[in-house]
C-alpha positions in Angstrom: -5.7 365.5 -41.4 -6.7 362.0 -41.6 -4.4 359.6 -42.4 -3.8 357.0 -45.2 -5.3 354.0 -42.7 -8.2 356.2 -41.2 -9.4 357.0 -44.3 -9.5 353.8 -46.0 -11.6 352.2 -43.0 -13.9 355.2 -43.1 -16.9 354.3 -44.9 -17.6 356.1 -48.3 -21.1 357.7 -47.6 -23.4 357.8 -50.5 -26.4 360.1 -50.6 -29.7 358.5 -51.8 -33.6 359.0 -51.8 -35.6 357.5 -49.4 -38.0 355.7 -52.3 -37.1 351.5 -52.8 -36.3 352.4 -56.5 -33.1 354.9 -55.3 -32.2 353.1 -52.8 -32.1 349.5 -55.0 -29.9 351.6 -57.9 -27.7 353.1 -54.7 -27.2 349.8 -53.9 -26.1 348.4 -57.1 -23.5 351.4 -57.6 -22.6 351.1 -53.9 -21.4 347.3 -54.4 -19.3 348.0 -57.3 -17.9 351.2 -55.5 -17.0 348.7 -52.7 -15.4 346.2 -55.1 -13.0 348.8 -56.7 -12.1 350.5 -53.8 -12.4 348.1 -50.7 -14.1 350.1 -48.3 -17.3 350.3 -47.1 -20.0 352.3 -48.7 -23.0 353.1 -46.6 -26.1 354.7 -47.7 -26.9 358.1 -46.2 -31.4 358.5 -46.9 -32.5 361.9 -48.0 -35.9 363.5 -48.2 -36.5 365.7 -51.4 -39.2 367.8 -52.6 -40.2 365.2 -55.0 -40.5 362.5 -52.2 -43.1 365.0 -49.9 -44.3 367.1 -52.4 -47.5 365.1 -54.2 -48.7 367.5 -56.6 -48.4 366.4 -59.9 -45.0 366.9 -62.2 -46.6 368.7 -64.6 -47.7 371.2 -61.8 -44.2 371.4 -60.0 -41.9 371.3 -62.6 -39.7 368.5 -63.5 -36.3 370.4 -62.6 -34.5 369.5 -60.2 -37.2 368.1 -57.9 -35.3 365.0 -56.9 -32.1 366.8 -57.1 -31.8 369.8 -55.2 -32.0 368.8 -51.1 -29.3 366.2 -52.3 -26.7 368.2 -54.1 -27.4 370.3 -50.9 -26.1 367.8 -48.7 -23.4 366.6 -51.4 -22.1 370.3 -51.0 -22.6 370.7 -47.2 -21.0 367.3 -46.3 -23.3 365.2 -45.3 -22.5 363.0 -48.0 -19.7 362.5 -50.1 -21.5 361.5 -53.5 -24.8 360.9 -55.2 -26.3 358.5 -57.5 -29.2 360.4 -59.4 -31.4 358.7 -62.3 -29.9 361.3 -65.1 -33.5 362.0 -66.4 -34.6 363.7 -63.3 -31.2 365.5 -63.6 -31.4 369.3 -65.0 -28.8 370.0 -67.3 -27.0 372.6 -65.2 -24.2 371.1 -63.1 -24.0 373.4 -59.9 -20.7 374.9 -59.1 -18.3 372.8 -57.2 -20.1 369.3 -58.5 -19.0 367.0 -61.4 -20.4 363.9 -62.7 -17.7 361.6 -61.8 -19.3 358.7 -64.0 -22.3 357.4 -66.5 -22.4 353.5 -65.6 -23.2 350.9 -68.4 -27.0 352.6 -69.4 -29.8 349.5 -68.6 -32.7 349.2 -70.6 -33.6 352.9 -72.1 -37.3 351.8 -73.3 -40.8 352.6 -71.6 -43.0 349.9 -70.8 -46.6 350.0 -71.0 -48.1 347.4 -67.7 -52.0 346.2 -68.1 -53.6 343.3 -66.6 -53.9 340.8 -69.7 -51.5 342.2 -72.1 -53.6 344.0 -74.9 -51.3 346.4 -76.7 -51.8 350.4 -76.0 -53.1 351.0 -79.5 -55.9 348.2 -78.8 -57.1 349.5 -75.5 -60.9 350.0 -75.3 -62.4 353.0 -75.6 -62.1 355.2 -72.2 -59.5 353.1 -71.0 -57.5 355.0 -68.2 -54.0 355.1 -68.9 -51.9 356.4 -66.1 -48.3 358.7 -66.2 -47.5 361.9 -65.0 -45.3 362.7 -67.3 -46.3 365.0 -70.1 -43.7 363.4 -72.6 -45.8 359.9 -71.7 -49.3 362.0 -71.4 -48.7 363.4 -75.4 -46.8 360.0 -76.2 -50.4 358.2 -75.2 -52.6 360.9 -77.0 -50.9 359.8 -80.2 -50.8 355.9 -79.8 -54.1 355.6 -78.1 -56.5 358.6 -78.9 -59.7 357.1 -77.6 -57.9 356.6 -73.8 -58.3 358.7 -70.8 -54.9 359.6 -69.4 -54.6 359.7 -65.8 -52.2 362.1 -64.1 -50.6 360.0 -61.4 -47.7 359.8 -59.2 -46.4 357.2 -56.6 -44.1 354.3 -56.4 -43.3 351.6 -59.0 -45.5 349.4 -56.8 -48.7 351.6 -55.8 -48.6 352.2 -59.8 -48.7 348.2 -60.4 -51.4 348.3 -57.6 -54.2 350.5 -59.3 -53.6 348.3 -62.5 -53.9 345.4 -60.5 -57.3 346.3 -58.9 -58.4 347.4 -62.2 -58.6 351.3 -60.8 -56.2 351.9 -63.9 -56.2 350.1 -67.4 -52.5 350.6 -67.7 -50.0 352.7 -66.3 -46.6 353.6 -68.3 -43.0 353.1 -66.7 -39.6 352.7 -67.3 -37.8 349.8 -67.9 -35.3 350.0 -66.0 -36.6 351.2 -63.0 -38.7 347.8 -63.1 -35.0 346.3 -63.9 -33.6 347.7 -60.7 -36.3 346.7 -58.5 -36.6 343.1 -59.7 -40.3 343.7 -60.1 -42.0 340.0 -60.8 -45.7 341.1 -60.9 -48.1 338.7 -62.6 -48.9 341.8 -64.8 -48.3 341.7 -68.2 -45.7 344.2 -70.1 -45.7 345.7 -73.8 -41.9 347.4 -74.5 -42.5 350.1 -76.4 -39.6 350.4 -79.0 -37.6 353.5 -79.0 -37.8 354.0 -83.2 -41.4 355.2 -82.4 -41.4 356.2 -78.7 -38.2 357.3 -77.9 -37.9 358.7 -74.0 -36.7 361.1 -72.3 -32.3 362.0 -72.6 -30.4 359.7 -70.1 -33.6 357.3 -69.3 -31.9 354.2 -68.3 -28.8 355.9 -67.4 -27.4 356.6 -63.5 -25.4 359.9 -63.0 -22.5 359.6 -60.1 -22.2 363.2 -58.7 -19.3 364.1 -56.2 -17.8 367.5 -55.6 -15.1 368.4 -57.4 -12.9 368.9 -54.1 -13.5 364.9 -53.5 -10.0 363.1 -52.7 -8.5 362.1 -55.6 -8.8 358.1 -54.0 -12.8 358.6 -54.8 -12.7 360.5 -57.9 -10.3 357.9 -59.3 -12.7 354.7 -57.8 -15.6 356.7 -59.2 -14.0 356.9 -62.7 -13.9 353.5 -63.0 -17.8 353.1 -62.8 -17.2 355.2 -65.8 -18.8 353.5 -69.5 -17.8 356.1 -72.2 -20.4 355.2 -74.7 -23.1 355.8 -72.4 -21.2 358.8 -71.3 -21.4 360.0 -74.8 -24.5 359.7 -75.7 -26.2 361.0 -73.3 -24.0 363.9 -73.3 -25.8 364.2 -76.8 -29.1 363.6 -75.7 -29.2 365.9 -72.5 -27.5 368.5 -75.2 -30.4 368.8 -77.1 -32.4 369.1 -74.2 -30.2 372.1 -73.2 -30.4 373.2 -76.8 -34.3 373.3 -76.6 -33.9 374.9 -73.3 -36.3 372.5 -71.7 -37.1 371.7 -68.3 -37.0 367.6 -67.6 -40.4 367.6 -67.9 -40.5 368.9 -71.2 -42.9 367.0 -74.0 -39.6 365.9 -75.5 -37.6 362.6 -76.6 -34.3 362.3 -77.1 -32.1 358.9 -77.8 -28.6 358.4 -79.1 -26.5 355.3 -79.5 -22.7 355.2 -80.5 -21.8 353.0 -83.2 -18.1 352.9 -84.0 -17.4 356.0 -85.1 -20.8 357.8 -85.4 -23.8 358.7 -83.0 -27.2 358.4 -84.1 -29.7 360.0 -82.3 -33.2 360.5 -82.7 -35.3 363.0 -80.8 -39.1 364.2 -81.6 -41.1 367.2 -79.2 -44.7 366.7 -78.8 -47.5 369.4 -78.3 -49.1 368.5 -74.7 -52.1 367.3 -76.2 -50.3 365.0 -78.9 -51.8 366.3 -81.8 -48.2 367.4 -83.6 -44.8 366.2 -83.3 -41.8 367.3 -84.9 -38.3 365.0 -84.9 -35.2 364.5 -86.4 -33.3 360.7 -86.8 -29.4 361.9 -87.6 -26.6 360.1 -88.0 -23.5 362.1 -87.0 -19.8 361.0 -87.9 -17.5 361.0 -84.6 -13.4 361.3 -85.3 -12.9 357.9 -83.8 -8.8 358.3 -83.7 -9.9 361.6 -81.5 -12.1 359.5 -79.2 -9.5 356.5 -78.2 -6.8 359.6 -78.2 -8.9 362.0 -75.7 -11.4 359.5 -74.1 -13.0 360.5 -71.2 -10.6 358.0 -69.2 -11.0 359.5 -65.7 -14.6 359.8 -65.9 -14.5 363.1 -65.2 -16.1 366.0 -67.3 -12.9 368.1 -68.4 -12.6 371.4 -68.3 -11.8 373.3 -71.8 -14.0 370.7 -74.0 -10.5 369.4 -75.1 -12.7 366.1 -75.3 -14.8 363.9 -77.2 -18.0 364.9 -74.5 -17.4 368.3 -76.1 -17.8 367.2 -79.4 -21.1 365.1 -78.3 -22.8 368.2 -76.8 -22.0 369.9 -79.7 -24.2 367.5 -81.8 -26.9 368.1 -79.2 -27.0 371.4 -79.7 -26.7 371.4 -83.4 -29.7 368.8 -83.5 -32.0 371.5 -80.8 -31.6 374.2 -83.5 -32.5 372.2 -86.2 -35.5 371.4 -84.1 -36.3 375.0 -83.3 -36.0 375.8 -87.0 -38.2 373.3 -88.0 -40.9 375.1 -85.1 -40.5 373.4 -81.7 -40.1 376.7 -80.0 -44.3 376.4 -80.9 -44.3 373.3 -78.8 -41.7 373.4 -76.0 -42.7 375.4 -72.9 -39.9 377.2 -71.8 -39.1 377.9 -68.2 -38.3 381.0 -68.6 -41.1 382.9 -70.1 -43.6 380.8 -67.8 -42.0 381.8 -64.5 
């Protein structure tokens, strides 16, 4: 057994993908990790499927691309936790890992990126718009009909590229992705606000996986990464994700935000080609007294539900079947029956 002084000068490896955009928000979490806990995190690169694999999403299947080879090495030891983007993260937790923490959420919008700044809904006729994702791809259809969209993949930076040569008229990405990597490309950038294209459940949000064997030294300096409003609501929207039973590359929106003592979340699921939608904008009363009384304090997702993160995937779920009665099960692909 190691002891107390061995372990604290051991350094805390965390697992990351190879690509500059894991690695930057690896590095961010691995700083603050360091601060709370005083030893040295190091990053540990791993290859996924998603990094070798260039076929497009829609083709592969969102879940678990990104995920898979690193819980593998989380559970084999090669690591000792993970920082995944939560969007990319199924909604299945494997046996033997927990999300240790939800950090402060950064910017949950979608950007739109062109060369001189005209809005989607203004772009020429045939304009190629690229995104391979099929939320994004149906999002597109509906705000600009008359575009081409171009099923792409690639870096945040070979997607700025083939806007910047003018291969592409725009390309659609995440805000806080471009956040994380401190992008300052001359392009120009048109937020797209979340009342009328919300994006996918947790976008914006970092998930810190360990096992749940972890010393209790790291679960505890994981915990306090820990932000419980960003906890709950994606709890929410990843629960009407679950509801819908949806892989992560669904055609499916989901936001919540917690204010005081209620959640509101608004979700919508497209038809691939864009033509219907159908959503839901709820405001759902949370037990406030409960919440400070049975926060999720260590970060950790408690067993039994005897917690507030129970209540918020309730809500999730409750919001799915109202979906489903309304006719989504018409729109959302399930995995199952495709397989």
């Amino acid at each position: 057994m190691m002891s107390i002084q061995s372990t604290r000068t051991t350094p805390i490896r965390l697992g990351t993908r190879r690509s500059a955009l894991a690695q930057a928000q690896s590095g961010h979490v691995a700083a603050a990790l360091e601060k709370i806990s005083g030893r040295t995190v190091e990053l540990v690169p791993i290859t996924s499927e998603g990094d070798t694999n260039r076929a497009s999403l829609s083709e592969i299947g969102g879940q678990g691309i990104f995920a898979t080879r690193l819980r593998e090495a989380l559970l084999a030891g090669e690591c000792d936790f993970l920082v995944h983007s939560l969007k990319d993260l199924p909604t299945a937790i494997p046996e033997g890992l927990v999300i240790a923490a939800t950090p402060v959420r950064e910017d949950a919008r979608d950007v739109a990126i062109t060369r001189g700044g005209t809005p989607l809904h203004e772009l020429r006729s045939g304009s190629k718009v690229g995104t391979g994702s099929p939320r994004r791809i149906a999002q597109v259809r509906r705000r600009a009909p008359h575009a081409e969209v171009v099923d792409i993949r690639g870096n945040v930076d070979s997607r700025l590229q083939r806007v910047a040569s003018g291969e592409l008229d725009a390309v659609i990405l995440a805000a806080a992705g471009l956040s994380r990597l401190g992008s300052d490309s001359p392009l120009r950038r048109e937020e797209l606000g979340l009342a009328e294209w919300p994006t996918a459940p947790g976008q914006g949000s970092l998930a810190v996986e360990t096992r749940t064997d972890a010393p209790e030294e790291l679960l505890s300096a994981l915990a306090e990464l820990d932000d419980e409003a960003t906890r709950l609501a994606v709890t929410v929207e990843r629960a009407v994700l679950e509801g819908l039973d949806a892989g992560c590359q669904a055609p499916m929106a989901a936001h919540a935000v917690v204010d005081g003592d209620e959640i509101r979340v608004r979700t919508v699921v497209y038809a691939t080609d864009g033509t219907r939608r159908i959503g839901l904008d709820v405001t759902e009363a949370l037990n406030g007294e409960y919440i400070r009384r049975n926060g999720s304090g260590n970060g950790a997702d408690a067993a039994g539900g005897a917690d507030p993160m129970h209540a918020a995937r309730e809500i999730g779920l409750s919001v799915a079947h109202r979906l489903l009665e309304q006719g989504a099960a018409d729109l959302v692909s399930r995995e199952h029956s495709s397989s």
